[in-house]
Jmol script that loads the backbone (N, CA, C; Angstrom):
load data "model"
ATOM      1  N   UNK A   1      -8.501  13.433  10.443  1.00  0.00           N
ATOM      2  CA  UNK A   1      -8.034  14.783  10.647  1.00  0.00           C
ATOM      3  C   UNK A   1      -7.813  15.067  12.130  1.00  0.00           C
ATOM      4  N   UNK A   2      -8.701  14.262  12.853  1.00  0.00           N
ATOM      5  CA  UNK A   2      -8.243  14.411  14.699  1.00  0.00           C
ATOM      6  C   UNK A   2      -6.957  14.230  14.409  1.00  0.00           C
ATOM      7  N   UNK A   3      -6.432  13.161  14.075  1.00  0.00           N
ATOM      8  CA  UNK A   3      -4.760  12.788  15.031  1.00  0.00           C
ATOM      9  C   UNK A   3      -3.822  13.570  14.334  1.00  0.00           C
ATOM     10  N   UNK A   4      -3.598  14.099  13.180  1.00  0.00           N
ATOM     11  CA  UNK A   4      -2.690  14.811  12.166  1.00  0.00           C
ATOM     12  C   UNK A   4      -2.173  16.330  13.021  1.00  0.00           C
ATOM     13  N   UNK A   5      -1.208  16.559  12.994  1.00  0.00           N
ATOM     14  CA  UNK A   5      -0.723  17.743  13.355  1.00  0.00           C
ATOM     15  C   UNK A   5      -1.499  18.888  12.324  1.00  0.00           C
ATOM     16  N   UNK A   6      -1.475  20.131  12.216  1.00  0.00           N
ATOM     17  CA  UNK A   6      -1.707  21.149  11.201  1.00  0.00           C
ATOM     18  C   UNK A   6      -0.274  20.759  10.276  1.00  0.00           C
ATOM     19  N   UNK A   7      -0.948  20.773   9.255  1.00  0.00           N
ATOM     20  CA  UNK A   7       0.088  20.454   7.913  1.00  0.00           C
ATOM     21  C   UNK A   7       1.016  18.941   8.201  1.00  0.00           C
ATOM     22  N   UNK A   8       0.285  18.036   9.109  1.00  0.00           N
ATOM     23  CA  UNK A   8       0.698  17.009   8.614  1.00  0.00           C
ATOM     24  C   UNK A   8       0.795  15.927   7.436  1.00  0.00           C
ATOM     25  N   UNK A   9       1.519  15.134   7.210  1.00  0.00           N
ATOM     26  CA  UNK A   9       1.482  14.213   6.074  1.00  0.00           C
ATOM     27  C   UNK A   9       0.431  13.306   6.422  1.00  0.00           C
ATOM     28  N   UNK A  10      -0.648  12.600   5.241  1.00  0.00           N
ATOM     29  CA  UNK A  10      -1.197  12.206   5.797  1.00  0.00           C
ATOM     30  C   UNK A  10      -1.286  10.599   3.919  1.00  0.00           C
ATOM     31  N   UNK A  11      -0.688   9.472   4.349  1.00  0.00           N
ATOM     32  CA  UNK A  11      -0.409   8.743   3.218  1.00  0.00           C
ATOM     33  C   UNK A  11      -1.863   7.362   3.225  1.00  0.00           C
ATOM     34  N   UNK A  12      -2.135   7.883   1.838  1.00  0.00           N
ATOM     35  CA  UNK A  12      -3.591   6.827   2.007  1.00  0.00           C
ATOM     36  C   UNK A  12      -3.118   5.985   0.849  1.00  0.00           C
ATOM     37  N   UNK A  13      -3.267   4.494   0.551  1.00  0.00           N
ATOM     38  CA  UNK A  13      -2.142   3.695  -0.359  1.00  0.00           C
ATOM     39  C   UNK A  13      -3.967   2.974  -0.882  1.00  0.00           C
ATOM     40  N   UNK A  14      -4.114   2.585  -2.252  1.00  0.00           N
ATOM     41  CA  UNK A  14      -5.088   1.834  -2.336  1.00  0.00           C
ATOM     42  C   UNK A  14      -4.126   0.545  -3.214  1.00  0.00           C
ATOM     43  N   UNK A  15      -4.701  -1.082  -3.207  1.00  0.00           N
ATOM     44  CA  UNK A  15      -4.051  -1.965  -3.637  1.00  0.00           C
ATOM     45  C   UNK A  15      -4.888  -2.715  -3.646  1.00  0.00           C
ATOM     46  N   UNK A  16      -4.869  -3.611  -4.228  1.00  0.00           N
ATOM     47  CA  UNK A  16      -5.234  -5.403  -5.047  1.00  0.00           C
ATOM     48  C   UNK A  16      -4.623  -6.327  -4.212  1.00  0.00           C
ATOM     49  N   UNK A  17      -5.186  -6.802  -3.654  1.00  0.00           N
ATOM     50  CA  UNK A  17      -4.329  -8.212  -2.635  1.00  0.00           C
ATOM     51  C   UNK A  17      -3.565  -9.522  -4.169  1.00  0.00           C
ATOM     52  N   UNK A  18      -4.846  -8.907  -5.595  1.00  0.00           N
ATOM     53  CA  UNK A  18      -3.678  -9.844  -6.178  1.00  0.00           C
ATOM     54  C   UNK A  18      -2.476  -9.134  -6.864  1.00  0.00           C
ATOM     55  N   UNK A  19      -1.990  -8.450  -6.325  1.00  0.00           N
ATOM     56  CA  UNK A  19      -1.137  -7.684  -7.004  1.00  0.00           C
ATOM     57  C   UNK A  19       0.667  -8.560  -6.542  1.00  0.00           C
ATOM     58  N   UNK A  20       1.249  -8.282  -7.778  1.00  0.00           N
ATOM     59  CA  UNK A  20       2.188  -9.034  -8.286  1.00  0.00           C
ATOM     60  C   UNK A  20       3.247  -8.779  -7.143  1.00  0.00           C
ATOM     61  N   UNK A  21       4.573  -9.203  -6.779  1.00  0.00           N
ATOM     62  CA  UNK A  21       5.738  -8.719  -6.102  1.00  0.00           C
ATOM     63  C   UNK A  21       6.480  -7.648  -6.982  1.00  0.00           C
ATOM     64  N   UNK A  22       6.269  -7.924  -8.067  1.00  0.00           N
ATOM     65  CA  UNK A  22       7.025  -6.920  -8.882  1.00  0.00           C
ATOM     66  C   UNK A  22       6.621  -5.699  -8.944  1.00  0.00           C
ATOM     67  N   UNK A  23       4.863  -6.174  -8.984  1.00  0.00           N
ATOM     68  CA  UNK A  23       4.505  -4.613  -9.307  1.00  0.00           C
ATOM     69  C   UNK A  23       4.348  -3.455  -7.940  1.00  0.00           C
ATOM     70  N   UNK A  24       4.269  -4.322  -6.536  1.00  0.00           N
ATOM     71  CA  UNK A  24       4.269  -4.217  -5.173  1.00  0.00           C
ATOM     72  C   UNK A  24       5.822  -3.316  -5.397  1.00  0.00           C
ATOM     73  N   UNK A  25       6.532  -4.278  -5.662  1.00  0.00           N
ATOM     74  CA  UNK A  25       8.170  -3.483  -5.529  1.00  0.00           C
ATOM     75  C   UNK A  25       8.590  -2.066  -6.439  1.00  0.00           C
ATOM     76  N   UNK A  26       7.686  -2.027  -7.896  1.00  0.00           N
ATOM     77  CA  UNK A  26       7.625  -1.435  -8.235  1.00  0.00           C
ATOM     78  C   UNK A  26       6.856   0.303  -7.480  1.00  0.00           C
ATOM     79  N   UNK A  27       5.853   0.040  -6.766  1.00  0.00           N
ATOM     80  CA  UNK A  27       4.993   0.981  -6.379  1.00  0.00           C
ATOM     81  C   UNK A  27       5.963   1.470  -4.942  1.00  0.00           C
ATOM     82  N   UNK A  28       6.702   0.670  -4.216  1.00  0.00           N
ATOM     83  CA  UNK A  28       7.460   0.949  -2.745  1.00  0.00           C
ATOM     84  C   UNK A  28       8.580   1.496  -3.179  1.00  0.00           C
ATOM     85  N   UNK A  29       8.820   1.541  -4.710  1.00  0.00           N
ATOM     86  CA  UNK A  29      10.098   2.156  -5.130  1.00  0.00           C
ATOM     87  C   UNK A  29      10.106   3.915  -5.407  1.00  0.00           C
ATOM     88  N   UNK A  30       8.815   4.274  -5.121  1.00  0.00           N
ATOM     89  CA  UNK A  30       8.127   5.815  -5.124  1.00  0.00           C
ATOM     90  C   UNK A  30       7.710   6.028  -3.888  1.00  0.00           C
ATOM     91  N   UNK A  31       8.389   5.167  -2.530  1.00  0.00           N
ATOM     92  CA  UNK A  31       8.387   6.054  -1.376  1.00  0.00           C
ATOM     93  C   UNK A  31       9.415   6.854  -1.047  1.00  0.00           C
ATOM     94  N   UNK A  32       9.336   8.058  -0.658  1.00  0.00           N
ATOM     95  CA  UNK A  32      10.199   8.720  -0.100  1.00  0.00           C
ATOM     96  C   UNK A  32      10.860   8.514   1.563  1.00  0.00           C
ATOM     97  N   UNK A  33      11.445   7.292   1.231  1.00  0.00           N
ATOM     98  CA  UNK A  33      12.544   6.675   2.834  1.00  0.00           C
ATOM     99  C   UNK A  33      13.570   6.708   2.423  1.00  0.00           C
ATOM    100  N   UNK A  34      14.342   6.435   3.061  1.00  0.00           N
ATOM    101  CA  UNK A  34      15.968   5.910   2.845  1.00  0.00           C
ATOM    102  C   UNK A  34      15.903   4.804   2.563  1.00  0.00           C
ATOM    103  N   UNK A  35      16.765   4.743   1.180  1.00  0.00           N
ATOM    104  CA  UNK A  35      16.998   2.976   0.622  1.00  0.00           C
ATOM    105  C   UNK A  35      17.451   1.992   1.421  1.00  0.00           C
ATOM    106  N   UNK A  36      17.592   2.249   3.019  1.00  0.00           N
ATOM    107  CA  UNK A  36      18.372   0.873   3.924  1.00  0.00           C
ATOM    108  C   UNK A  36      16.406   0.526   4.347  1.00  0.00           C
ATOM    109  N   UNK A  37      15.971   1.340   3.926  1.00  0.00           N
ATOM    110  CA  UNK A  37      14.202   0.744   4.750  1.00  0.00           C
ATOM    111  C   UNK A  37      13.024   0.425   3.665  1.00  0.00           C
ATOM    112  N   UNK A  38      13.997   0.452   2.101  1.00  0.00           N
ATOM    113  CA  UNK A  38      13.021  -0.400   0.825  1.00  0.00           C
ATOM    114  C   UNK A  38      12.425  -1.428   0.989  1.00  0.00           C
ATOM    115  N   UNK A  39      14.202  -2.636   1.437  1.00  0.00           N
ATOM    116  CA  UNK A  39      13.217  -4.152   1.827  1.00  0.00           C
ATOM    117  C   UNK A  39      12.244  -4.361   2.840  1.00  0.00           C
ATOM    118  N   UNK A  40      12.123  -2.836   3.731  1.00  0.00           N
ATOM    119  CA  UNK A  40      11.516  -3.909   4.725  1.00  0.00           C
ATOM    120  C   UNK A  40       9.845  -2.594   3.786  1.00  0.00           C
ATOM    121  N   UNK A  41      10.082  -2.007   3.561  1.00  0.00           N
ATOM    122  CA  UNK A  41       8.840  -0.934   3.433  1.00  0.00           C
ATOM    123  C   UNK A  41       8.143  -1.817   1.983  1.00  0.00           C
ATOM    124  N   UNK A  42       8.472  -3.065   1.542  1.00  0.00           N
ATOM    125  CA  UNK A  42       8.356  -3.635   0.463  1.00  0.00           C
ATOM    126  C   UNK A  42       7.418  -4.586   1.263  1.00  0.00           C
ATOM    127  N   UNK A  43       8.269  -5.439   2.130  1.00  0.00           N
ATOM    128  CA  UNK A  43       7.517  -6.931   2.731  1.00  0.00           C
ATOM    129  C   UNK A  43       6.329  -6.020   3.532  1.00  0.00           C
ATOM    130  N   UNK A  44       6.684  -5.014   4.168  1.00  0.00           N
ATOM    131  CA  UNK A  44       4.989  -4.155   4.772  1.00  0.00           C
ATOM    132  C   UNK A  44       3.866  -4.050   3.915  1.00  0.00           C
ATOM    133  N   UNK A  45       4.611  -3.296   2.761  1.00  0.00           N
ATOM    134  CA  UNK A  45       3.557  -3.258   1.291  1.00  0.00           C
ATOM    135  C   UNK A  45       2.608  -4.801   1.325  1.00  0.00           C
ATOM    136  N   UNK A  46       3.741  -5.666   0.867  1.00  0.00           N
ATOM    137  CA  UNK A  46       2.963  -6.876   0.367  1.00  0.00           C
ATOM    138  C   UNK A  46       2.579  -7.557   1.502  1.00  0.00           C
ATOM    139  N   UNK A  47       2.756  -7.373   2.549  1.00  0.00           N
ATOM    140  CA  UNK A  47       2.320  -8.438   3.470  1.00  0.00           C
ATOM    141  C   UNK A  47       0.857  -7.562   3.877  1.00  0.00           C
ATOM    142  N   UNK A  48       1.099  -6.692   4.886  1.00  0.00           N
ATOM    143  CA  UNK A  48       0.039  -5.826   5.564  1.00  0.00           C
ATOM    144  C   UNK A  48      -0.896  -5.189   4.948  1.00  0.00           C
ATOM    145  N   UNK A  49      -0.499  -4.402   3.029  1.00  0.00           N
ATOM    146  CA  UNK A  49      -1.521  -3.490   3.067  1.00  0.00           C
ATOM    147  C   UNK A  49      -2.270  -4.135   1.656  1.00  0.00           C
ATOM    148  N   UNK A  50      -1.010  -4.807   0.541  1.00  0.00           N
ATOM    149  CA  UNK A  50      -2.239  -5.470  -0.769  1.00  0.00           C
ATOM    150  C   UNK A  50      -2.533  -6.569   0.278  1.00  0.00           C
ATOM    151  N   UNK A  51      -1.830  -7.450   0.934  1.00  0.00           N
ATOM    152  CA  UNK A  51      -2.369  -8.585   1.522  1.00  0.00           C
ATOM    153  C   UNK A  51      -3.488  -9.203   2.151  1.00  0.00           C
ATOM    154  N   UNK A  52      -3.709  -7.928   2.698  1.00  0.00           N
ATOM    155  CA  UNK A  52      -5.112  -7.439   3.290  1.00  0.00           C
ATOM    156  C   UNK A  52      -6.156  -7.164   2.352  1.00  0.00           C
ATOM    157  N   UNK A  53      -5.599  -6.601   1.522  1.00  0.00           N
ATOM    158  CA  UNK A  53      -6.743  -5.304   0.530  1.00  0.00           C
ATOM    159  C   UNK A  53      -7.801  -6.862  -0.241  1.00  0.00           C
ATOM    160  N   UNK A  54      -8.856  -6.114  -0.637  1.00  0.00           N
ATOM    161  CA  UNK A  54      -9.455  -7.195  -1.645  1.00  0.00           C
ATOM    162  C   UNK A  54      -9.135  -7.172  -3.130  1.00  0.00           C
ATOM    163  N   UNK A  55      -9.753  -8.124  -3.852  1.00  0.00           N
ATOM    164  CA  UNK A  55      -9.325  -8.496  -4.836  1.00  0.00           C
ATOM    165  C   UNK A  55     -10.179  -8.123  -5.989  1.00  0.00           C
ATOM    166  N   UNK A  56      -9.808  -7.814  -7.213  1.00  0.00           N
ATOM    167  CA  UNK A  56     -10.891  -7.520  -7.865  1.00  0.00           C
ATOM    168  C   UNK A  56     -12.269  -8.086  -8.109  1.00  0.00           C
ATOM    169  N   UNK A  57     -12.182  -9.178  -8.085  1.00  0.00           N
ATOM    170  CA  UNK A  57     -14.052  -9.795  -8.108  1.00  0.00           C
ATOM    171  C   UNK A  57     -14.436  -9.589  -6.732  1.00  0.00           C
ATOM    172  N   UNK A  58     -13.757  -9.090  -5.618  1.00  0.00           N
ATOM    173  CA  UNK A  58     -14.850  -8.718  -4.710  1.00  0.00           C
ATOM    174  C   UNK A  58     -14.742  -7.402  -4.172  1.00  0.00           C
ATOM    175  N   UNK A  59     -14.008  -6.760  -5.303  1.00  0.00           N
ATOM    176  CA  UNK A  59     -14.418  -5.055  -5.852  1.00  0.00           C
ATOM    177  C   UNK A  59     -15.808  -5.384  -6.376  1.00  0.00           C
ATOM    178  N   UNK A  60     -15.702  -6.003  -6.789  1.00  0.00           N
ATOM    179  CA  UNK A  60     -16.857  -6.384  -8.177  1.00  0.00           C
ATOM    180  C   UNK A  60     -18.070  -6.284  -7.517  1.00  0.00           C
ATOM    181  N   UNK A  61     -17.814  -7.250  -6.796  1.00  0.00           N
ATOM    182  CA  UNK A  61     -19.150  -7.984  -5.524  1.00  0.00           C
ATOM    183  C   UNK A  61     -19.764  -6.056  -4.613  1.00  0.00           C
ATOM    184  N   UNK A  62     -19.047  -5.767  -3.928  1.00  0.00           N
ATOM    185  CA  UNK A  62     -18.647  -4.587  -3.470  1.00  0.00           C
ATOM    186  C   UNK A  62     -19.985  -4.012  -4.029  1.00  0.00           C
ATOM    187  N   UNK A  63     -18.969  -3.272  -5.084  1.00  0.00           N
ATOM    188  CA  UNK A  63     -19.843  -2.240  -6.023  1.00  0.00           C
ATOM    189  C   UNK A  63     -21.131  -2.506  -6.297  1.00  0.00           C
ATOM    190  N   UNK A  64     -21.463  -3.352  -6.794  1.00  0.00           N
ATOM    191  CA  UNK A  64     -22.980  -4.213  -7.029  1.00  0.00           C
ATOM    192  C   UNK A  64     -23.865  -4.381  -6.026  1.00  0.00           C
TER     193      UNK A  64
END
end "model"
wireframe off; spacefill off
backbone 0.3
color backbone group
């Protein structure tokens, strides 16, 4: 809440690093950009944010 303007947007994404390309492409297809910045807001998706994210058995691990 420091860095946000008053009434800024503020986008929190949760993901599965094993998550599919399809279903990755599927989920970047409900951002609100301009369609010339899909492919690249797609390879960000899958590279930077499921890529990163963990995986369900160490959700698993996590929680426990």
């Amino acid at each position: 809440m420091r860095v946000l303007e008053p009434g800024g947007p503020l986008l929190i994404t949760d993901a599965d690093r094993s998550t599919s390309f399809e279903d990755a492409e599927k989920f970047v297809e409900n951002y609100n950009v301009p369609r010339c910045l899909g492919g690249i807001n797609l390879a960000i998706f899958h590279t930077w944010i499921a890529g990163r994210s963990i995986d369900l058995s160490e959700a698993h691990d996590l929680a426990s």
